[in-house]
C-alpha positions as CSV (number, residue, x, y, z in Angstrom):
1,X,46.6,116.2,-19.4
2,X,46.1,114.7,-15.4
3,X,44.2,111.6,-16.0
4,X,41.9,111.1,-13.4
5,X,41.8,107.4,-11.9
6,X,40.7,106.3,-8.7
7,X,41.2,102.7,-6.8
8,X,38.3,101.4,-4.6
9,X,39.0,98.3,-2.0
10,X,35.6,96.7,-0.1
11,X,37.3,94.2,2.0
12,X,34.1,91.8,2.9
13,X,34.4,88.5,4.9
14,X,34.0,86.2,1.3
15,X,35.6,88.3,-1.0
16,X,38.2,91.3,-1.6
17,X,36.5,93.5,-4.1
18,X,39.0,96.2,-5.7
19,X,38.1,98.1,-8.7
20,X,40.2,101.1,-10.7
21,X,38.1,103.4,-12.5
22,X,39.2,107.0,-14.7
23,X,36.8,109.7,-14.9
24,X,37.2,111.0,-18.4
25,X,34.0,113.4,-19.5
26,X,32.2,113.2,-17.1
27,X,32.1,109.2,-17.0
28,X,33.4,106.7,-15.6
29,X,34.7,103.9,-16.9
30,X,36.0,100.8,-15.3
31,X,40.1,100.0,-16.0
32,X,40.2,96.7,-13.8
33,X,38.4,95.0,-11.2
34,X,39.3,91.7,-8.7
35,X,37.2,89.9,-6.6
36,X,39.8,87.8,-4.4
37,X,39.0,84.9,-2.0
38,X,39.0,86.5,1.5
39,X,40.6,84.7,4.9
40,X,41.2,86.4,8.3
41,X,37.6,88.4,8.2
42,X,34.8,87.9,9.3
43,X,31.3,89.8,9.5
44,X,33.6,92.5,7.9
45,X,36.0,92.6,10.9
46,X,39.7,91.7,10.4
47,X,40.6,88.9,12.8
48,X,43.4,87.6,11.8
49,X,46.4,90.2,10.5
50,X,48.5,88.0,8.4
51,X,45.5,85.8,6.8
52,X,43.8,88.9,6.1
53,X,47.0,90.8,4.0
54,X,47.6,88.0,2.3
55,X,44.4,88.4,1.0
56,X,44.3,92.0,-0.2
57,X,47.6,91.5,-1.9
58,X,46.3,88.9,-4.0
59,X,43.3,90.8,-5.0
60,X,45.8,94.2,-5.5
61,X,48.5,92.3,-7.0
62,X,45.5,90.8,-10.1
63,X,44.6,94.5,-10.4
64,X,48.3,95.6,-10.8
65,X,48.9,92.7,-13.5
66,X,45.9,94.3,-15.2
67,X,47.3,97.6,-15.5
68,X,50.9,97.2,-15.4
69,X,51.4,99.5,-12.5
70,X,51.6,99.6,-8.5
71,X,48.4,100.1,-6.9
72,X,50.1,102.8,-3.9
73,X,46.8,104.6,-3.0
74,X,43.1,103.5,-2.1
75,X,39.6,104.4,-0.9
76,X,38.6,101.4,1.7
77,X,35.3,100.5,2.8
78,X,35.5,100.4,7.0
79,X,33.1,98.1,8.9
80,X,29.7,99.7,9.8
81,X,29.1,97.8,12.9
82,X,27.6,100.2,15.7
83,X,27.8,102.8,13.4
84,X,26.0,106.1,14.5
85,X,24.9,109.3,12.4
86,X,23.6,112.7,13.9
87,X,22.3,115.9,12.5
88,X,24.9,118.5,12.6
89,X,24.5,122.2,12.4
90,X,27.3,125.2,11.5
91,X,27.2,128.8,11.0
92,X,29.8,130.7,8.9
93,X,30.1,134.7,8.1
94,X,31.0,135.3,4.4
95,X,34.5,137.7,4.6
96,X,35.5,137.9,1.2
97,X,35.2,141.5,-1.0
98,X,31.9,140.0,-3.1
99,X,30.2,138.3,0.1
100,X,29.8,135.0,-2.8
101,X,30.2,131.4,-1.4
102,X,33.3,129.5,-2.3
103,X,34.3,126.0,-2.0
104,X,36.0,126.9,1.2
105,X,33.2,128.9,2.5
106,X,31.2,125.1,1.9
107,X,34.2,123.1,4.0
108,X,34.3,125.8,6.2
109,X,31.1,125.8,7.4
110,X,31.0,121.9,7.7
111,X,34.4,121.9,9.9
112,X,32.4,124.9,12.0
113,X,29.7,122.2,13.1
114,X,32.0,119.3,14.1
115,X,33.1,122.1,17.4
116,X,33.2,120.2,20.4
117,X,32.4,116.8,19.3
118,X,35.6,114.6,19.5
119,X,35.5,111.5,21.0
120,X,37.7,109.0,22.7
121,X,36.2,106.1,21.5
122,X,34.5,107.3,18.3
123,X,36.0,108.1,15.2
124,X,34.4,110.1,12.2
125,X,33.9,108.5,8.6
126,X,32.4,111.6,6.9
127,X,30.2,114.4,7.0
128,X,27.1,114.2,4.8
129,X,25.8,117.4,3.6
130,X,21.6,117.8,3.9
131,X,21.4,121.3,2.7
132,X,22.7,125.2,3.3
133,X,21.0,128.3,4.7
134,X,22.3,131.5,2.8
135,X,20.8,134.6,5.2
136,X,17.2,134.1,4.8
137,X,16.9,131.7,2.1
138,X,16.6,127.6,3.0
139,X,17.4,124.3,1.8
140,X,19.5,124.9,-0.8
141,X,21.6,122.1,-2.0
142,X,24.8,124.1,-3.7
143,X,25.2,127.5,-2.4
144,X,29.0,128.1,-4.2
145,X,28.9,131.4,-6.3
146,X,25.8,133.0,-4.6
147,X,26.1,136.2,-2.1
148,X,25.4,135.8,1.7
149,X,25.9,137.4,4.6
150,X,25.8,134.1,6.9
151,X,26.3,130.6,5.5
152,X,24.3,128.0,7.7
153,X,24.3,124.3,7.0
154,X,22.4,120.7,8.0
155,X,24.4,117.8,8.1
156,X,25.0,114.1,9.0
157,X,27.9,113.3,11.2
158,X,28.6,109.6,10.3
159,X,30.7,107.6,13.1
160,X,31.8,104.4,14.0
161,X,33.9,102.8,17.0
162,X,37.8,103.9,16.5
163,X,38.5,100.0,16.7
164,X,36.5,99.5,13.1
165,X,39.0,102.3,11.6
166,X,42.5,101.7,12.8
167,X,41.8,98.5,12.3
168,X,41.9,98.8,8.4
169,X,43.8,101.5,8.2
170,X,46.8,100.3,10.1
171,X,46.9,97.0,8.0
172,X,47.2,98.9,4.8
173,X,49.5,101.3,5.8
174,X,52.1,98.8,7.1
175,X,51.7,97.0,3.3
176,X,52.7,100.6,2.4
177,X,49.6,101.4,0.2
178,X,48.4,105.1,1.3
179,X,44.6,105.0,2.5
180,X,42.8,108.6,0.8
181,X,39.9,108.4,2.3
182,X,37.0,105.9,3.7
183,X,33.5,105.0,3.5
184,X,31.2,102.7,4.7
185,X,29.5,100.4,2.2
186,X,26.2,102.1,2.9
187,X,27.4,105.1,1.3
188,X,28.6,103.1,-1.3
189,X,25.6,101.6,-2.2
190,X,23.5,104.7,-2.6
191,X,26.2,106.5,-4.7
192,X,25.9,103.4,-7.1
193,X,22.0,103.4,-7.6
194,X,21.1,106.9,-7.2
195,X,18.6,108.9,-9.0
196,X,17.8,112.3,-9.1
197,X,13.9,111.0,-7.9
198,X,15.1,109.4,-4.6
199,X,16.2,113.2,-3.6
200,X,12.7,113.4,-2.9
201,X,11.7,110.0,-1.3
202,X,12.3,107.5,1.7
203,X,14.0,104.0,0.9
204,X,15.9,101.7,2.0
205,X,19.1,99.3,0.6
206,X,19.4,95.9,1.8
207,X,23.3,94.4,1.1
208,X,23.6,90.6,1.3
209,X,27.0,90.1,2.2
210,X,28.6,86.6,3.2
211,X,28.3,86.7,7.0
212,X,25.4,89.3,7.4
213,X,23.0,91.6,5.8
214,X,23.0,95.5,5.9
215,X,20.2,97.2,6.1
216,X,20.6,101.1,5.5
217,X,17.5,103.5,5.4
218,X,18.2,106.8,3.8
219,X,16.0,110.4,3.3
220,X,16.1,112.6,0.1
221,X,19.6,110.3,-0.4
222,X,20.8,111.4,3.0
223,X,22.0,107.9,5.0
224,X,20.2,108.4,8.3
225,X,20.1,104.5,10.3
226,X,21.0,101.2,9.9
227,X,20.8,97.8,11.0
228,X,22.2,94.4,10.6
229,X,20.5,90.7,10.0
230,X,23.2,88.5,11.3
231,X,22.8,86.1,8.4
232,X,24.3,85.8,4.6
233,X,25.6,83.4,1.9
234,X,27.5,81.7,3.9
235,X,24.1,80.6,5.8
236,X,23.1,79.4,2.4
237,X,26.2,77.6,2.0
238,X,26.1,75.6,5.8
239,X,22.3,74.9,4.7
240,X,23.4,73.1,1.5
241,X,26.2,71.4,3.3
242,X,24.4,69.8,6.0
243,X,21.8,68.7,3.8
244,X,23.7,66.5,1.7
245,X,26.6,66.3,4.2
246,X,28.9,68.1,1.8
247,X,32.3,70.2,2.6
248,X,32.2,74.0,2.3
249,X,34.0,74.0,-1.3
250,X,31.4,71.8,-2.8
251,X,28.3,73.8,-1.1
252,X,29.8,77.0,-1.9
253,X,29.7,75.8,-5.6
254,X,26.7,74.0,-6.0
255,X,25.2,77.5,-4.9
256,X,26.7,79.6,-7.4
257,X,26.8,76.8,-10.3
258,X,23.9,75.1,-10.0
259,X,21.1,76.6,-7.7
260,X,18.4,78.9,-8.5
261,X,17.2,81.2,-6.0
262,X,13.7,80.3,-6.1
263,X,12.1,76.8,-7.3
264,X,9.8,78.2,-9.6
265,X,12.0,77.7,-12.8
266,X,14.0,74.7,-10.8
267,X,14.1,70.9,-12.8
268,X,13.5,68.0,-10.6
269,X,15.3,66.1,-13.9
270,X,18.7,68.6,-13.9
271,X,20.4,66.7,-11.6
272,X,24.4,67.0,-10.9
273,X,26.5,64.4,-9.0
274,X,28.9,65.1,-6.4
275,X,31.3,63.2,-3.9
276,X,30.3,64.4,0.1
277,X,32.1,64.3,3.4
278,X,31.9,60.1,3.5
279,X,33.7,60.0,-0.2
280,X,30.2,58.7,-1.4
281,X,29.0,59.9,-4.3
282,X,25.5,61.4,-4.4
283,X,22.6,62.8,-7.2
284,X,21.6,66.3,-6.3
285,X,18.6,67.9,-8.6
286,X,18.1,71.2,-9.3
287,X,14.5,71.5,-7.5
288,X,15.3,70.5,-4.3
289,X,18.4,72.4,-3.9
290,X,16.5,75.6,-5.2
291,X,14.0,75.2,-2.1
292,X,16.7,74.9,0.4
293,X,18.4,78.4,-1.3
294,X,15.0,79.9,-1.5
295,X,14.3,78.7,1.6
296,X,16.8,80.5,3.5
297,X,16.5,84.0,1.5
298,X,13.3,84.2,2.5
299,X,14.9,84.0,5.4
300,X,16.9,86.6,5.3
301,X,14.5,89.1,3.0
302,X,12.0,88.6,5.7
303,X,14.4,89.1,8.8
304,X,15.5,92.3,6.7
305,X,11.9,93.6,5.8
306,X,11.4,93.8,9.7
307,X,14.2,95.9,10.1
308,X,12.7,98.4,7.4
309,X,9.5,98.5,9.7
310,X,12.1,98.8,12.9
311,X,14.0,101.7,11.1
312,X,10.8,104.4,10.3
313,X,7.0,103.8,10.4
314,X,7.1,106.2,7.5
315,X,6.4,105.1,3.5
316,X,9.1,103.6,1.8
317,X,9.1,104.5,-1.8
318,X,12.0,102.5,-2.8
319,X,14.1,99.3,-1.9
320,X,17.1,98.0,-3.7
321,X,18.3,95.2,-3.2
322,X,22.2,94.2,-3.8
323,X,25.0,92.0,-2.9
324,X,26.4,88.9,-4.2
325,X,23.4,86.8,-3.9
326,X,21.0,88.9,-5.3
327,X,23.0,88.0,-8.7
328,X,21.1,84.6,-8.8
329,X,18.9,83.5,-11.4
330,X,15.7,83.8,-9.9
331,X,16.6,86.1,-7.5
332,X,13.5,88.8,-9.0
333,X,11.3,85.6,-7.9
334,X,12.1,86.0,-4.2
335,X,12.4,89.5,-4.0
336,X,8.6,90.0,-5.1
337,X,7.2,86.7,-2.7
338,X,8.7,89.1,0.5
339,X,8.0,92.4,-1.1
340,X,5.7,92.6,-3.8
341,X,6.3,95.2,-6.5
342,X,7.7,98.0,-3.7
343,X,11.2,96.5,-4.3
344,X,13.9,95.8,-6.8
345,X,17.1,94.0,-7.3
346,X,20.1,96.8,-7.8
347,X,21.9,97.2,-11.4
348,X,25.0,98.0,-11.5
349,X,25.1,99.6,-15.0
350,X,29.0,99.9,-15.2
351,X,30.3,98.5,-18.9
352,X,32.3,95.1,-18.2
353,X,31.3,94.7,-14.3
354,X,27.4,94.1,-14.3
355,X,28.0,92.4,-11.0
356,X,25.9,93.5,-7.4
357,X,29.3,92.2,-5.5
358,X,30.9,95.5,-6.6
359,X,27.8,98.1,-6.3
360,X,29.6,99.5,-2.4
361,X,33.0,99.3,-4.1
362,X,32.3,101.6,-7.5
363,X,29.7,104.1,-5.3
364,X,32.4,104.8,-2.6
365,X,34.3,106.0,-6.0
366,X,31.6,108.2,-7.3
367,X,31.0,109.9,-3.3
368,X,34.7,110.5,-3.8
369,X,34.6,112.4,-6.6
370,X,31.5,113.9,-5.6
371,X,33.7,115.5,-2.5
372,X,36.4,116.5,-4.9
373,X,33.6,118.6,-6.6
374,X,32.7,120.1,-3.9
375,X,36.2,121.1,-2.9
376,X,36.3,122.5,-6.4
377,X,39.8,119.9,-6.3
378,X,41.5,118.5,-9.1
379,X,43.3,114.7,-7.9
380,X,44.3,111.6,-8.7
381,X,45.6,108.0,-7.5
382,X,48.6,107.3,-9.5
383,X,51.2,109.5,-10.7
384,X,52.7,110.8,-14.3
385,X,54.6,108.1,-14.8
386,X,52.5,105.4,-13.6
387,X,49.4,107.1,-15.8
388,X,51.9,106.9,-19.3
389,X,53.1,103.2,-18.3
390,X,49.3,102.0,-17.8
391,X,48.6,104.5,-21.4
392,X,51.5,101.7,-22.8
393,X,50.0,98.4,-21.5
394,X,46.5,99.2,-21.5
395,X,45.5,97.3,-25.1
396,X,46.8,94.0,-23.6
397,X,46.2,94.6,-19.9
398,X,43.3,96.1,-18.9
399,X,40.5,93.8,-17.9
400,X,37.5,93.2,-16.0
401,X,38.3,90.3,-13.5
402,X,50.6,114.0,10.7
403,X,48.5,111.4,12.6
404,X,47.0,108.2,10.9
405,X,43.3,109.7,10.4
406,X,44.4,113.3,10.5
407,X,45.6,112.5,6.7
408,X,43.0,111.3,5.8
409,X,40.4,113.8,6.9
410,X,42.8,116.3,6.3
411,X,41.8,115.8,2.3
412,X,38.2,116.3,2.6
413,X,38.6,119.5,4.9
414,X,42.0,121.3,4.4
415,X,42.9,123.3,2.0
């Protein structure tokens, strides 16, 4: 019996996120997951080659010790800067003997309403289905099995500059793991906190990443804009620094060791001493290096509320917010000072990784399968003999720490 596992990488400017999952019934459960130190990115861009490899083979190569296998295929996140998504339209005629809608009838119809719009400087992440016209009837979300003359369908075209693609792809490839398919984080995100409710409302996702903040607004779970603050946890970590004249190491810690996000539960008696730049050693309590922290998501929540208001004047009926730092204590604290009660801190509800960091990286798994279902496909990431070895070692190992694009796309839309 195939067993159906899938490998997710999110390489972000802090961290390597990489998480192996197998769908068995229905559910998924987590196999492994790595969150490896990143170098060579920034603001989600790889800018240096070598620094950056070395980086996702340390996160792959914890995964692989995990599982006792080789890690040959991924789904990658891409960068989402200057990303752009349209509303796409196609029109099939049903030629089979019955006139009913197949899987190929659905792809078909999505490939018919990409005509004409290549692009020498843009490249295509994926095509998100709104809904399907079958002859006179409207907005329906699966047409496969009913009867139609004419298929119709609304999509979004999702794209982003070519530069943000070959970018990633080309640096995996030559480490010889296979890329399957990409995503944006966006997507991601939305896969991981989805409910049946926002099919029917307006809301938006805010990401706090290390170098900057996503903002992604989506309608009846359909991701139509986004934006970017150009501020993160690394911000937080430079504010703590130059306060008490630390290096980035010590910050960086004192953040996720020590700090809450918001004073309101800080002690001005929980105080923890620490050597700075001038090889003094200095008493930092809790209070005041909440307020700096809190200080600066404010920041940020603010900066990213605006861009809510910039995105649609309509009502937002939800707002989740993820992302490494929304894991802090006292993150719920902040959240309701900029928002009130109209938003909420994402939960990532996955047994044995109930972390935010990896919310992009586990959704861009589930809007993979959900393409696979659509395809009516049956596929996975390793093969027989890697599925029996990781069968052998899982008791011990398992834990919770044609051209370039054309194969790629070529798996959502061929045959």
């Amino acid at each position: 019996m195939m067993k159906h596992i899938y490998t997710s990488l999110d390489i972000g400017s802090d961290t390597i996120k990489i998480v192996v999952c197998e769908l068995y019934q229905n559910k998924l459960n987590l196999l492994a997951s790595s969150s490896y130190k990143s170098s060579g990115i920034k603001k989600g861009l790889i800018t240096d080659v070598t620094l950056a490899e070395k980086s996702i083979r340390g996160a792959i190569n914890e995964v692989e010790d995990m599982l006792g296998i080789k890690i040959k295929r991924v789904i990658t996140s891409i960068p989402s800067f200057n990303a752009e998504y349209s509303v796409i339209k196609g029109s099939i005629r049903i030629n089979n003997e019955d006139n009913c809608v197949t899987s190929k009838d659905v792809i078909n119809v999505l490939e018919s309403s990409l005509k004409g719009r290549e692009s020498n400087v843009r490249e295509m992440v994926t095509v998100l289905p709104i809904d399907f016209n079958i002859d006179s009837r409207a907005f329906i979300k699966n047409p496969k099995g009913m009867h139609a003359d004419i298929l119709s369908s609304r999509a979004v075209l999702v794209t982003v500059p070519k530069k943000n693609v070959y970018s990633v792809i080309s640096l995996l490839e030559n480490m010889g793991i296979e890329v399957v398919d990409i995503s944006l984080n966006n997507i991601g995100n939305l896969y991981s906190f989805n409910n049946k409710n926002f099919e029917h409302q307006i809301g938006a996702i805010i990401d706090i990443g290390s170098d900057i903040t996503d903002i992604s607004l989506y309608n009846k779970s359909i991701l139509v804009k986004s934006s970017i603050v150009n501020m993160g946890g690394k911000n937080i970590d430079n504010d703590i620094s130059y306060m008490y004249k630390l290096d980035d190491k010590t910050a960086t810690k004192l953040k996720l060791k020590f700090a809450l996000a918001h004073k309101k539960n800080a002690s001005v008696n929980d105080t923890i001493e620490v050597k700075n730049v001038t090889d003094e050693y200095i008493k930092i309590n809790q209070f005041e290096l909440s307020e700096i922290v809190m200080s600066r998501l404010e920041e940020i929540l603010n900066e990213a509320k605006k861009e809510i208001n910039l995105l649609t004047s309509k009502k937002i009926d939800y707002i989740i917010i993820t992302g490494g730092a929304s894991n802090m204590q006292g993150f719920e604290y902040i959240v309701n000072d900029v928002f009130g009660e109209s938003a909420n801190i994402g939960n990532v509800k996955m047994l044995g990784i109930r972390d935010n960091r990896y919310s992009a990286c586990i959704g861009n798994i589930i809007y993979f399968i959900s393409k696979l279902k659509l395809k009516d496909k049956n596929y996975t990431m390793i093969n027989d003999d890697d599925a029996s070895n990781m069968t052998m070692l899982s008791s011990r190992k398992i834990s919770t720490s044609d051209s370039m694009l054309g194969k790629i796309f070529g798996f959502f839309f061929s045959e």
